[in-house]
C-alpha positions as CSV (number, residue, x, y, z in Angstrom):
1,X,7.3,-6.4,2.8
2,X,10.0,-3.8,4.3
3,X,12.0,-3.5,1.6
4,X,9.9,-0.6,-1.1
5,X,11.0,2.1,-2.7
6,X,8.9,5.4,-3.7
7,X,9.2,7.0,-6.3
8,X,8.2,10.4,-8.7
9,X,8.7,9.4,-12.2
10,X,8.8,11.9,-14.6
11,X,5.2,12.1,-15.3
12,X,4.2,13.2,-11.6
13,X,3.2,10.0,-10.6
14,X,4.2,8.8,-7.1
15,X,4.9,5.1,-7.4
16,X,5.5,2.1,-4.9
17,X,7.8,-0.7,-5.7
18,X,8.4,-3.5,-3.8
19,X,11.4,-5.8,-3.6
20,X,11.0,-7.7,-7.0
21,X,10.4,-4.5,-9.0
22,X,6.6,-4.4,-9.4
23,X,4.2,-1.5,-9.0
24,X,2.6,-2.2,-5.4
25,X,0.7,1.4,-5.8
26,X,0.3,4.4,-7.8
27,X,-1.0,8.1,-7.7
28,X,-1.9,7.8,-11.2
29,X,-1.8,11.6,-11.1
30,X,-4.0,13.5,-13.9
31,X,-2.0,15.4,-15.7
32,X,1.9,16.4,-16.7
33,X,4.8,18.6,-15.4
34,X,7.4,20.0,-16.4
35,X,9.7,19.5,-13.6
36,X,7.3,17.1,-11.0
37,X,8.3,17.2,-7.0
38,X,6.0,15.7,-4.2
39,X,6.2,18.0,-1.2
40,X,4.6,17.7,2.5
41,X,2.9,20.3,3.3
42,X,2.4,21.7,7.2
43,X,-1.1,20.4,6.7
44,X,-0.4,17.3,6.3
45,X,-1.2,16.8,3.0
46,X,1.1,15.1,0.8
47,X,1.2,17.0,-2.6
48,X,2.3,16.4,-6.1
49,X,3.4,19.5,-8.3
50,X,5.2,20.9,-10.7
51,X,8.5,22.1,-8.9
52,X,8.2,25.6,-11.3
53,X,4.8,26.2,-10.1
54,X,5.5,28.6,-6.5
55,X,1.4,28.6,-6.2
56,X,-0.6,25.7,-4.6
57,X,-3.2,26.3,-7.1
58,X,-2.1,23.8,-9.8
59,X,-1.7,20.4,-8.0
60,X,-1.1,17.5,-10.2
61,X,-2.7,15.2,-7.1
62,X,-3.2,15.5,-3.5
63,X,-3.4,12.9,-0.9
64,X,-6.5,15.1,0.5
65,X,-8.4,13.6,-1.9
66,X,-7.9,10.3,-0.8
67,X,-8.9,10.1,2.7
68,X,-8.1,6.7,4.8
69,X,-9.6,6.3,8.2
70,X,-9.1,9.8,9.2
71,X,-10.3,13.8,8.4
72,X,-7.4,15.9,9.1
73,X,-8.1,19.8,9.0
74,X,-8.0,21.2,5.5
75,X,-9.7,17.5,4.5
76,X,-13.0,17.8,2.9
77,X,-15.9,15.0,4.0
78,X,-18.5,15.3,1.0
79,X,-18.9,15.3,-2.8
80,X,-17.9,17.0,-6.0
81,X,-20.6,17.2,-8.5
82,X,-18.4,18.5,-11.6
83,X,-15.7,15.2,-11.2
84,X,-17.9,12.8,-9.1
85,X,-15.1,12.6,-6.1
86,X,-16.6,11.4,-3.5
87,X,-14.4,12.0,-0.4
88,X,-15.3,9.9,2.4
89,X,-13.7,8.0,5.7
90,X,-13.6,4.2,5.5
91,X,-12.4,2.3,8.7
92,X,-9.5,0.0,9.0
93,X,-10.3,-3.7,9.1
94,X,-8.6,-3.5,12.8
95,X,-6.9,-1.6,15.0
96,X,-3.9,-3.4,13.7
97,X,-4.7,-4.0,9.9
98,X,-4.6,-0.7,8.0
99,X,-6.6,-2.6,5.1
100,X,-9.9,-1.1,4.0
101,X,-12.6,-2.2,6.8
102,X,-16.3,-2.4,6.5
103,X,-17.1,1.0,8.0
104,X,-17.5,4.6,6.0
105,X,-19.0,7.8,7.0
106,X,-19.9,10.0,4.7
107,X,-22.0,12.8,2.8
108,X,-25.0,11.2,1.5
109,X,-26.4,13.7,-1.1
110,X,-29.9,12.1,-1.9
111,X,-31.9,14.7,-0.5
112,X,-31.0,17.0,1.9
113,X,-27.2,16.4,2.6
114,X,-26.3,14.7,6.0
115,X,-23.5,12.8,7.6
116,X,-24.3,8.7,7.6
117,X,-22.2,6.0,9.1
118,X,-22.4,3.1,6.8
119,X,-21.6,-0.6,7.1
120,X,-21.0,-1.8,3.6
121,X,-24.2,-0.2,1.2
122,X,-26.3,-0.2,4.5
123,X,-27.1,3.1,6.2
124,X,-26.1,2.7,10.1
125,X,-26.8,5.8,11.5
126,X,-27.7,9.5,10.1
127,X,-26.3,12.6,11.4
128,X,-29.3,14.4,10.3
129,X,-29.3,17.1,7.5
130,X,-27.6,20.3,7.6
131,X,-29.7,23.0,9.7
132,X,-27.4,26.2,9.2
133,X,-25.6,25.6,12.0
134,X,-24.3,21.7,12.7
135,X,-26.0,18.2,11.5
136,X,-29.4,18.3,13.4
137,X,-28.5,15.3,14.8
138,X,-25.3,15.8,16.5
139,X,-26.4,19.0,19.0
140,X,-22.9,18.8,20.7
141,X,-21.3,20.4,17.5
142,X,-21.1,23.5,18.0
143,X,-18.5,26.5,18.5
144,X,-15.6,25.7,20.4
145,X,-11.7,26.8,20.6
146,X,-10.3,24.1,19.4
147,X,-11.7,24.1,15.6
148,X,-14.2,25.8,14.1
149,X,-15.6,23.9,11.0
150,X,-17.9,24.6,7.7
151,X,-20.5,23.1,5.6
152,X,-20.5,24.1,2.1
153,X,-23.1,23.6,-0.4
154,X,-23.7,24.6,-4.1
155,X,-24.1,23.6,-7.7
156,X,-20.9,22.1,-7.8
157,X,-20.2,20.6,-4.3
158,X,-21.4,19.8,-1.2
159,X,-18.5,18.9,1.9
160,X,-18.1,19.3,5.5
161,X,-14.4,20.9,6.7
162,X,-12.7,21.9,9.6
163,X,-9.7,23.8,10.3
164,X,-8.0,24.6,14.1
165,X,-8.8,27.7,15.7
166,X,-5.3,27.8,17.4
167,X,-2.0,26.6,15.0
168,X,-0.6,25.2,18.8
169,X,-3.5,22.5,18.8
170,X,-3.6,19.3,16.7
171,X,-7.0,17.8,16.0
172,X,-7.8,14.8,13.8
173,X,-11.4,13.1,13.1
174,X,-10.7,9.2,13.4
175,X,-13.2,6.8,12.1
176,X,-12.9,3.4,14.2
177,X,-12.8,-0.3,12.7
178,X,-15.9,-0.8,14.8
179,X,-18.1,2.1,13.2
180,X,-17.8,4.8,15.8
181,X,-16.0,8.3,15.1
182,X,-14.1,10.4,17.7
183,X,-12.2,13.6,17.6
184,X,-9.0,13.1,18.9
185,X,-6.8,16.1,20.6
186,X,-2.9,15.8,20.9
187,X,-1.8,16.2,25.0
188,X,2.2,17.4,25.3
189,X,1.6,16.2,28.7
190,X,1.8,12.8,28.1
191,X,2.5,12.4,24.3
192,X,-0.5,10.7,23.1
193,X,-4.0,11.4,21.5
């Protein structure tokens, strides 16, 4: 309903109560500090640290990590090897329910790495591996002045990021409740996407 609270308890944890009390949601953040404070960063990126810690190194748990329905610059699309995160898109159910829908895209690391579009555990479509320069199957990525983006891959992890070429623009990757992906760009103009 309406009526939640959020909270930081003294663990770090950032916690979601609803009318009666109860736990809705939790970060079940990974660790303890001293003196915990959840902060918004510029990016977008809603951040849980401890408030003695100046650095950005040391986060106790990052919304990043957690992606809903759309990549924001900084967001990584891919895989850690070391932890097993998996960070991956998943669609809403509709353009009206923010639940969890039937779409992801993501890194699929069998093999060469590529970008897939999946409905449930079925592949939908393939973006084509990695070819040093964009997914060989999406030719239209390539360099432009609105973001400029990277594909990392090691021992440890494999992801796809972007980040804007120009601090003016706003940018965000939005995965649809009907399977298809777009890149949307913010117009002053007329104050929408």
């Amino acid at each position: 309903n309406r009526s939640g609270v959020l909270k930081v308890t003294n663990e770090g944890d950032i916690v979601l109560f609803n009318n009666t009390n109860s736990t809705v949601w939790s970060s079940n953040t990974s660790g303890a500090a001293a003196s915990p404070v959840v902060k918004l960063l510029d990016s977008g990126n809603l951040v849980v640290k401890d408030g003695n810690d100046n650095g950005l190194e040391n986060l106790l748990w990052q919304s990043f990590d957690y992606p809903g329905d759309t990549l924001m610059p900084g967001m990584k699309l891919g895989k850690n090897f070391v932890t097993g995160r998996d960070w991956f898109l998943t669609s809403w159910k509709s353009t009206d329910d923010p639940a969890k829908g039937e779409f992801s895209l993501r890194i699929d690391t069998h093999g060469l790495p590529q970008q897939v579009s999946m409905k449930g555990d079925k592949i939908k479509a393939r973006g084509g591996p990695w070819n040093g320069l964009s997914f060989s199957g999406y030719p239209r990525l390539r360099p432009n002045p609105v973001f400029e983006y990277e594909f990392v891959m090691n021992k440890t992890e494999v992801y796809y990021v972007y980040t804007l070429v120009n601090s003016s623009v706003f940018s965000r990757l939005v995965f649809y409740p009907s399977g298809v992906w777009g890149r949307l760009v913010w117009r002053d103009q007329t104050h929408s996407w």
